[in-house]
N, C-alpha and C positions, 0 to 999 in steps of 0.2 A: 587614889593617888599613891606612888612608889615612888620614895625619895626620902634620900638620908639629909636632907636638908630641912629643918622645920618653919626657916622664915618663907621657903618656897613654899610650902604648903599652905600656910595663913595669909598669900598675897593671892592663890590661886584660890582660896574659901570668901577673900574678899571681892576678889573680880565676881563672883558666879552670884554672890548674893543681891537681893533686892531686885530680884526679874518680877517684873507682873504677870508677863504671861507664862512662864516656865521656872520650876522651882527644884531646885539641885541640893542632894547631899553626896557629902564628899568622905568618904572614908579614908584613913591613912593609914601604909605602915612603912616602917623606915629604912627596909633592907633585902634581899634578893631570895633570902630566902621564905620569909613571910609573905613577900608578894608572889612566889609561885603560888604557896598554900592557896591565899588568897582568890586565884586568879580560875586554879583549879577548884573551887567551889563554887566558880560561876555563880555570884549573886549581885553582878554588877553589870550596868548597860553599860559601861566605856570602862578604858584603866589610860591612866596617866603615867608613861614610865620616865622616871629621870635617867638619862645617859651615865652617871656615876653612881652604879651600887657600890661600892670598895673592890674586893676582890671583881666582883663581876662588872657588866655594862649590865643596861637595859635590853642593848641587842639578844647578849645570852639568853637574859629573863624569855625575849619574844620566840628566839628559837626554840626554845625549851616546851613555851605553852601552845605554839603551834604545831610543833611535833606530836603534841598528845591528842589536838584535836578542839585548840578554841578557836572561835569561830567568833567570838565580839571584838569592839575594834580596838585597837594598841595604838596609841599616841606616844611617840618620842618627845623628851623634854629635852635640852640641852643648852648650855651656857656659849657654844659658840657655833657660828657661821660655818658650819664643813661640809662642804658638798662631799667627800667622800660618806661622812658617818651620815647624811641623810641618804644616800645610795644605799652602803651599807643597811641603813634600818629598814628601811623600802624593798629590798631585795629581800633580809628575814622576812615582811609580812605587816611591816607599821601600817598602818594606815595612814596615817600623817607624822610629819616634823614640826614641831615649832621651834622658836630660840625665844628662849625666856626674858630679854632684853627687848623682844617687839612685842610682846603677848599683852593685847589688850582686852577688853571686856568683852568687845565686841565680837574681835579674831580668836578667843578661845568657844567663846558659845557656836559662834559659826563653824568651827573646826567639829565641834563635841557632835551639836546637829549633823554634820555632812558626816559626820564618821559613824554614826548610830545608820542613817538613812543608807549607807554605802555596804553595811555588811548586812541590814536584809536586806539588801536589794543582791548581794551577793550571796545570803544564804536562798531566796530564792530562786535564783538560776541554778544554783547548787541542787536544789530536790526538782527543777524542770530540765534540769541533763541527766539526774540519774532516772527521772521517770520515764526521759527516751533513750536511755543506754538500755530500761527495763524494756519497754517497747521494741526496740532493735533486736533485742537475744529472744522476744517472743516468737518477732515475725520473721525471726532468720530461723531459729527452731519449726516454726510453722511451715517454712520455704522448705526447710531441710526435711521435714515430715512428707510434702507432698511430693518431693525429689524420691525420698526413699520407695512412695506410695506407686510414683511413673514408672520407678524404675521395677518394682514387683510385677507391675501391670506388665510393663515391657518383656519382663523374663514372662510372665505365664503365656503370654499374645505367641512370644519366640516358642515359647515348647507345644502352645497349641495347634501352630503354622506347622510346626515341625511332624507332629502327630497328623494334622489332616492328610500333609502330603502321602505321610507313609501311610496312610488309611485310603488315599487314594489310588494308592500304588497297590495294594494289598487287595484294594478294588477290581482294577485293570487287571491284575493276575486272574482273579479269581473268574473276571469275565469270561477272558481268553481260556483259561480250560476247562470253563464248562461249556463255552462255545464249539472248543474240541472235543467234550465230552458228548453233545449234543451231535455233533456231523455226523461221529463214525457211527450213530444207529440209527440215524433218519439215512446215511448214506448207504446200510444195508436193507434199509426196509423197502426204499425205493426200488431197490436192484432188485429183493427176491420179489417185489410185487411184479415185478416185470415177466421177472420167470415164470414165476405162477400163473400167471396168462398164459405163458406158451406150455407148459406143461398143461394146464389144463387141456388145451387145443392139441395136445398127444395123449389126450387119457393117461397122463402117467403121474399115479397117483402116491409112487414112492417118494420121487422128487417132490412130488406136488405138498404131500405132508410136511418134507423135511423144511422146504420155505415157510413154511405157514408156522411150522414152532419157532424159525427162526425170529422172523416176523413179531410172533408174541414174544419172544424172548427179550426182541431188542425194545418192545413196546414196555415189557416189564421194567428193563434196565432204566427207564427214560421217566418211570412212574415213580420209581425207586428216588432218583437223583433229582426231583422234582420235590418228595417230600423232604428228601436229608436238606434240602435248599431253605424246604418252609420251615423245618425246625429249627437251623439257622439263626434265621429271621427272628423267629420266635424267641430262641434264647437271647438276642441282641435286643429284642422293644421287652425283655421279661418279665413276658405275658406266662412261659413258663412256669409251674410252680412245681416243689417236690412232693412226692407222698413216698415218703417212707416206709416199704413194708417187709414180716423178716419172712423167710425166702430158705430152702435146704441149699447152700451154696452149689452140692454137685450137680442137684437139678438143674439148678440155673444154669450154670456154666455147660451142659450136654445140651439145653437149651439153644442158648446162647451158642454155640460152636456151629449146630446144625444149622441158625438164621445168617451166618455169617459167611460161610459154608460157599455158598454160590459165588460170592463176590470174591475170592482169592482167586490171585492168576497164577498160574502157571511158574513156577520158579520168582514169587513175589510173597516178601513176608509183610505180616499184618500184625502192626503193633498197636493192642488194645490196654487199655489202665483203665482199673474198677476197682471203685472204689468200696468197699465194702466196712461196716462198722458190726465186729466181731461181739456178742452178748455174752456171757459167760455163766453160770448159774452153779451155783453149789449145791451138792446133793448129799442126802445125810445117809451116811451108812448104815447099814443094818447091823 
Protein backbone atom coordinates (compact mmCIF):
# COMPACT_ATOMS: atom_id res chain seq x y z
CA UNK A 1 0.00 0.00 0.00
CA UNK A 2 1.16 3.78 -1.00
CA UNK A 3 -0.26 6.39 1.03
CA UNK A 4 0.91 9.20 3.02
CA UNK A 5 -2.01 8.62 5.30
CA UNK A 6 -1.39 6.06 8.33
CA UNK A 7 -4.95 5.77 9.66
CA UNK A 8 -5.74 4.63 5.98
CA UNK A 9 -3.47 2.16 6.11
CA UNK A 10 -4.42 0.46 9.59
CA UNK A 11 -8.23 0.55 8.41
CA UNK A 12 -7.27 -1.25 5.10
CA UNK A 13 -4.70 -3.93 7.40
CA UNK A 14 -7.94 -4.33 9.46
CA UNK A 15 -10.52 -4.94 6.55
CA UNK A 16 -8.01 -7.79 5.01
CA UNK A 17 -7.54 -9.49 8.27
CA UNK A 18 -9.15 -12.75 9.74
CA UNK A 19 -9.97 -14.32 6.21
CA UNK A 20 -10.15 -18.14 6.57
CA UNK A 21 -9.70 -19.08 3.33
CA UNK A 22 -7.11 -16.29 2.01
CA UNK A 23 -4.57 -14.73 4.06
CA UNK A 24 -2.89 -11.24 3.04
CA UNK A 25 0.27 -9.18 4.13
CA UNK A 26 0.29 -5.64 3.48
CA UNK A 27 3.37 -3.68 3.22
CA UNK A 28 3.55 0.04 3.54
CA UNK A 29 5.29 3.01 2.44
CA UNK A 30 4.23 6.59 2.82
CA UNK A 31 5.30 8.63 -0.44
CA UNK A 32 5.95 8.51 -4.35
CA UNK A 33 9.03 8.09 -4.23
CA UNK A 34 9.48 4.95 -2.09
CA UNK A 35 6.58 3.51 -3.67
CA UNK A 36 8.18 3.60 -7.23
CA UNK A 37 11.37 1.92 -5.60
CA UNK A 38 9.01 -0.42 -4.28
CA UNK A 39 7.00 -1.09 -7.16
CA UNK A 40 10.03 -1.43 -9.38
CA UNK A 41 11.27 -4.47 -7.37
CA UNK A 42 8.34 -6.29 -8.12
CA UNK A 43 7.77 -8.27 -4.85
CA UNK A 44 4.31 -7.80 -4.59
CA UNK A 45 1.05 -9.44 -6.21
CA UNK A 46 -1.15 -5.98 -6.12
CA UNK A 47 -0.22 -2.21 -4.96
CA UNK A 48 -2.70 -0.06 -3.35
CA UNK A 49 -2.02 3.59 -4.64
CA UNK A 50 -3.61 6.64 -2.67
CA UNK A 51 -4.59 9.62 -5.26
CA UNK A 52 -2.60 12.12 -2.93
CA UNK A 53 1.33 11.63 -2.85
CA UNK A 54 2.07 15.49 -2.08
CA UNK A 55 3.88 16.84 -4.67
CA UNK A 56 2.70 13.82 -6.93
CA UNK A 57 -0.69 11.78 -7.55
CA UNK A 58 -0.89 8.21 -7.80
CA UNK A 59 -1.76 8.75 -11.38
CA UNK A 60 2.01 9.96 -11.85
CA UNK A 61 3.28 7.02 -9.58
CA UNK A 62 1.12 4.56 -12.31
CA UNK A 63 2.48 6.29 -15.48
CA UNK A 64 5.72 6.12 -14.28
CA UNK A 65 5.66 2.15 -13.43
CA UNK A 66 3.94 1.31 -16.49
CA UNK A 67 6.27 3.15 -18.73
CA UNK A 68 8.97 0.93 -17.45
CA UNK A 69 7.23 -2.17 -17.90
CA UNK A 70 4.91 -3.38 -14.68
CA UNK A 71 2.64 -5.56 -15.44
CA UNK A 72 0.77 -6.39 -11.82
CA UNK A 73 -2.24 -4.65 -11.02
CA UNK A 74 -2.58 -0.88 -9.70
CA UNK A 75 -5.51 0.02 -7.63
CA UNK A 76 -6.40 3.75 -7.18
CA UNK A 77 -7.45 4.88 -3.62
CA UNK A 78 -9.16 8.14 -3.36
CA UNK A 79 -11.19 10.25 -1.01
CA UNK A 80 -13.71 11.33 -3.42
CA UNK A 81 -16.33 10.48 -6.16
CA UNK A 82 -14.67 11.93 -9.52
CA UNK A 83 -15.46 10.31 -12.69
CA UNK A 84 -12.92 12.44 -14.32
CA UNK A 85 -9.78 11.14 -11.78
CA UNK A 86 -11.40 7.53 -12.26
CA UNK A 87 -11.06 8.04 -16.20
CA UNK A 88 -8.03 9.76 -15.69
CA UNK A 89 -6.48 6.64 -13.59
CA UNK A 90 -8.12 3.92 -16.15
CA UNK A 91 -6.67 5.65 -19.02
CA UNK A 92 -2.82 5.64 -17.09
CA UNK A 93 -3.38 1.77 -16.68
CA UNK A 94 -5.26 1.34 -12.90
CA UNK A 95 -6.85 -1.61 -12.92
CA UNK A 96 -9.44 -0.53 -10.64
CA UNK A 97 -10.89 2.69 -8.63
CA UNK A 98 -12.19 2.52 -5.21
CA UNK A 99 -13.40 5.70 -2.81
CA UNK A 100 -12.37 5.04 0.53
CA UNK A 101 -15.81 6.01 2.05
CA UNK A 102 -17.45 2.63 0.40
CA UNK A 103 -14.51 0.22 0.83
CA UNK A 104 -15.72 -2.67 2.55
CA UNK A 105 -14.24 -5.93 3.60
CA UNK A 106 -15.80 -7.56 1.19
CA UNK A 107 -15.51 -4.83 -1.88
CA UNK A 108 -11.70 -4.66 -1.22
CA UNK A 109 -11.00 -8.59 -1.36
CA UNK A 110 -13.25 -8.76 -4.35
CA UNK A 111 -11.45 -5.95 -6.18
CA UNK A 112 -7.70 -7.32 -4.78
CA UNK A 113 -9.01 -11.10 -6.42
CA UNK A 114 -10.48 -9.59 -9.87
CA UNK A 115 -7.30 -7.44 -10.11
CA UNK A 116 -4.68 -10.31 -9.55
CA UNK A 117 -7.08 -12.76 -11.75
CA UNK A 118 -7.27 -9.83 -14.64
CA UNK A 119 -3.49 -9.11 -15.22
CA UNK A 120 -2.83 -12.98 -15.78
CA UNK A 121 -5.32 -13.23 -17.57
CA UNK A 122 -3.83 -10.16 -19.24
CA UNK A 123 -0.23 -11.27 -19.07
CA UNK A 124 -1.36 -14.34 -20.89
CA UNK A 125 -2.85 -12.98 -23.86
CA UNK A 126 0.20 -10.86 -23.77
CA UNK A 127 2.78 -14.04 -24.51
CA UNK A 128 -0.43 -15.68 -26.87
CA UNK A 129 -0.15 -12.35 -29.32
CA UNK A 130 3.46 -12.19 -29.20
CA UNK A 131 3.83 -16.03 -29.78
CA UNK A 132 1.44 -15.25 -33.08
CA UNK A 133 3.11 -11.91 -33.96
CA UNK A 134 6.35 -14.81 -33.70
CA UNK A 135 4.35 -17.17 -35.75
CA UNK A 136 3.16 -14.39 -38.32
CA UNK A 137 6.91 -13.03 -39.21
CA UNK A 138 7.81 -16.94 -39.37
CA UNK A 139 5.25 -17.80 -41.98
CA UNK A 140 5.48 -14.52 -43.87
CA UNK A 141 9.39 -14.97 -43.81
CA UNK A 142 8.51 -18.69 -45.08
CA UNK A 143 5.99 -17.19 -47.78
CA UNK A 144 8.68 -14.58 -48.62
CA UNK A 145 11.32 -17.47 -49.00
CA UNK A 146 9.16 -19.62 -51.30
CA UNK A 147 8.08 -16.21 -53.34
CA UNK A 148 11.87 -15.50 -53.80
CA UNK A 149 12.44 -19.60 -54.43
CA UNK A 150 9.15 -19.19 -57.54
CA UNK A 151 10.60 -16.40 -58.54
CA UNK A 152 14.51 -18.00 -59.19
CA UNK A 153 12.51 -20.99 -60.67
CA UNK A 154 10.80 -18.47 -62.90
CA UNK A 155 13.95 -16.55 -64.11
CA UNK A 156 15.93 -20.08 -64.78
CA UNK A 157 12.40 -21.73 -66.73
CA UNK A 158 12.67 -17.82 -68.64
CA UNK A 159 16.40 -18.31 -69.57
CA UNK A 160 15.94 -22.07 -70.28
CA UNK A 161 12.77 -21.34 -72.87
CA UNK A 162 14.96 -18.68 -74.05
CA UNK A 163 18.03 -21.00 -74.74
CA UNK A 164 15.88 -24.04 -76.06
CA UNK A 165 14.43 -21.70 -78.74
CA UNK A 166 17.68 -20.29 -79.77
CA UNK A 167 19.06 -24.11 -79.65
CA UNK A 168 16.31 -24.68 -81.84
CA UNK A 169 16.90 -22.20 -84.15
CA UNK A 170 20.49 -22.87 -84.18
CA UNK A 171 18.93 -26.38 -85.06
CA UNK A 172 16.84 -25.52 -88.17
CA UNK A 173 19.91 -23.53 -89.50
CA UNK A 174 22.13 -26.14 -89.23
CA UNK A 175 19.54 -28.46 -90.93
CA UNK A 176 18.81 -26.33 -93.76
CA UNK A 177 22.65 -26.08 -94.81
CA UNK A 178 23.50 -29.36 -94.44
CA UNK A 179 20.48 -30.23 -96.41
CA UNK A 180 22.15 -27.74 -99.07
CA UNK A 181 25.18 -29.15 -98.40
CA UNK A 182 23.89 -32.45 -99.07
CA UNK A 183 21.85 -31.57 -102.62
CA UNK A 184 24.64 -30.04 -104.49
CA UNK A 185 26.75 -33.57 -104.46
CA UNK A 186 23.94 -36.05 -104.61
CA UNK A 187 22.77 -33.45 -107.34
CA UNK A 188 26.08 -33.85 -109.16
CA UNK A 189 26.47 -37.50 -108.68
CA UNK A 190 23.17 -38.09 -110.34
CA UNK A 191 24.00 -36.11 -113.39
CA UNK A 192 27.46 -37.49 -114.02
CA UNK A 193 25.97 -40.97 -113.47
CA UNK A 194 23.90 -40.26 -116.29
CA UNK A 195 26.69 -39.20 -118.40
CA UNK A 196 28.69 -42.07 -117.76
CA UNK A 197 26.04 -44.32 -119.31
CA UNK A 198 26.20 -42.37 -122.30
CA UNK A 199 29.77 -41.96 -122.44
CA UNK A 200 30.30 -45.38 -121.90
CA UNK A 201 27.80 -46.16 -124.87
CA UNK A 202 30.51 -43.76 -126.99
CA UNK A 203 33.42 -45.52 -125.83
CA UNK A 204 34.56 -42.29 -124.65
CA UNK A 205 36.80 -43.00 -122.02
CA UNK A 206 38.18 -39.42 -121.39
CA UNK A 207 34.88 -38.07 -120.33
CA UNK A 208 34.02 -41.30 -118.93
CA UNK A 209 37.02 -40.97 -116.36
CA UNK A 210 36.61 -37.42 -115.73
CA UNK A 211 32.78 -38.26 -114.24
CA UNK A 212 33.75 -41.17 -112.47
CA UNK A 213 36.44 -38.83 -110.29
CA UNK A 214 33.83 -36.40 -110.08
CA UNK A 215 31.49 -38.88 -108.74
CA UNK A 216 34.23 -40.12 -106.08
CA UNK A 217 34.94 -36.70 -105.34
CA UNK A 218 31.52 -35.58 -104.41
CA UNK A 219 31.02 -39.23 -102.71
CA UNK A 220 34.26 -38.13 -100.68
CA UNK A 221 32.92 -34.63 -99.89
CA UNK A 222 29.57 -36.20 -98.40
CA UNK A 223 31.87 -38.85 -96.32
CA UNK A 224 33.83 -35.87 -95.12
CA UNK A 225 30.64 -33.87 -93.95
CA UNK A 226 29.09 -37.02 -92.40
CA UNK A 227 32.00 -37.57 -90.08
CA UNK A 228 32.65 -33.61 -89.16
CA UNK A 229 28.56 -34.14 -88.20
CA UNK A 230 29.53 -37.22 -86.10
CA UNK A 231 32.21 -35.42 -84.33
CA UNK A 232 29.78 -32.86 -83.51
CA UNK A 233 27.72 -35.00 -81.95
CA UNK A 234 30.23 -36.40 -80.25
CA UNK A 235 31.74 -33.47 -78.66
CA UNK A 236 27.92 -32.34 -77.67
CA UNK A 237 27.09 -36.05 -75.55
CA UNK A 238 31.18 -35.77 -74.47
CA UNK A 239 31.87 -38.93 -75.33
CA UNK A 240 35.08 -37.17 -76.61
CA UNK A 241 37.98 -37.16 -74.55
CA UNK A 242 41.61 -35.43 -74.95
CA UNK A 243 44.98 -37.01 -75.30
CA UNK A 244 47.42 -34.72 -75.16
CA UNK A 245 50.58 -35.39 -77.03
CA UNK A 246 53.78 -32.91 -77.80
CA UNK A 247 54.04 -32.84 -81.62
CA UNK A 248 57.14 -30.59 -83.74
CA UNK A 249 54.60 -27.57 -84.21
CA UNK A 250 55.96 -27.11 -88.05
CA UNK A 251 55.36 -30.66 -88.74
CA UNK A 252 52.04 -30.26 -87.59
CA UNK A 253 51.11 -27.38 -89.07
CA UNK A 254 52.58 -28.63 -93.06
CA UNK A 255 50.54 -31.45 -91.89
CA UNK A 256 47.67 -29.80 -91.03
CA UNK A 257 47.73 -27.26 -94.22
CA UNK A 258 48.00 -30.07 -96.72
CA UNK A 259 44.47 -31.99 -94.82
CA UNK A 260 42.81 -28.83 -95.15
CA UNK A 261 44.10 -28.03 -98.40
CA UNK A 262 41.05 -29.63 -100.43
CA UNK A 263 38.44 -27.92 -98.71
CA UNK A 264 39.30 -24.12 -99.53
CA UNK A 265 37.34 -22.53 -102.23
CA UNK A 266 38.32 -20.43 -104.43
CA UNK A 267 38.63 -16.71 -103.35
CA UNK A 268 37.27 -18.18 -99.63
CA UNK A 269 39.23 -17.71 -96.47
CA UNK A 270 39.51 -20.30 -93.71
CA UNK A 271 39.83 -19.29 -90.31
CA UNK A 272 41.39 -21.91 -88.11
CA UNK A 273 42.41 -21.33 -84.01
CA UNK A 274 44.80 -24.08 -82.36
CA UNK A 275 45.24 -24.11 -79.65
CA UNK A 276 48.53 -25.10 -78.70
CA UNK A 277 50.49 -25.24 -74.95
CA UNK A 278 53.99 -24.10 -75.62
CA UNK A 279 56.88 -26.46 -73.14
CA UNK A 280 60.05 -24.57 -72.56
CA UNK A 281 63.18 -26.44 -71.11
CA UNK A 282 66.42 -24.90 -70.09
CA UNK A 283 69.59 -26.04 -71.21
CA UNK A 284 72.92 -25.78 -69.52
CA UNK A 285 75.66 -24.23 -71.29
CA UNK A 286 78.78 -25.65 -71.84
Amino acid sequence: MIDDDNEDFFIMKDLLKNKEDRKYTIDWVTNYEEGLQIVLKDRHDVYIIDYSLGAYTGIDLINNVTEIGCDKPLIILTGQNDPFVENKAMDAGATDYLIKSEITARSIETTIRYSIANARHKKEMQKLNEELENKVIQRTQSLENILSELQLSRTELQAAVKKEIKLNEMKSNFISTVSHEFRTPLTSILSSLYLVSQYCQKNDIENHTKHINRITGSVNYLTDLLNDMLSINILEEKKQSLHPEICNVNSFMNELQLDIKPFIKKNKILYLIILVKLKCFKTKRS
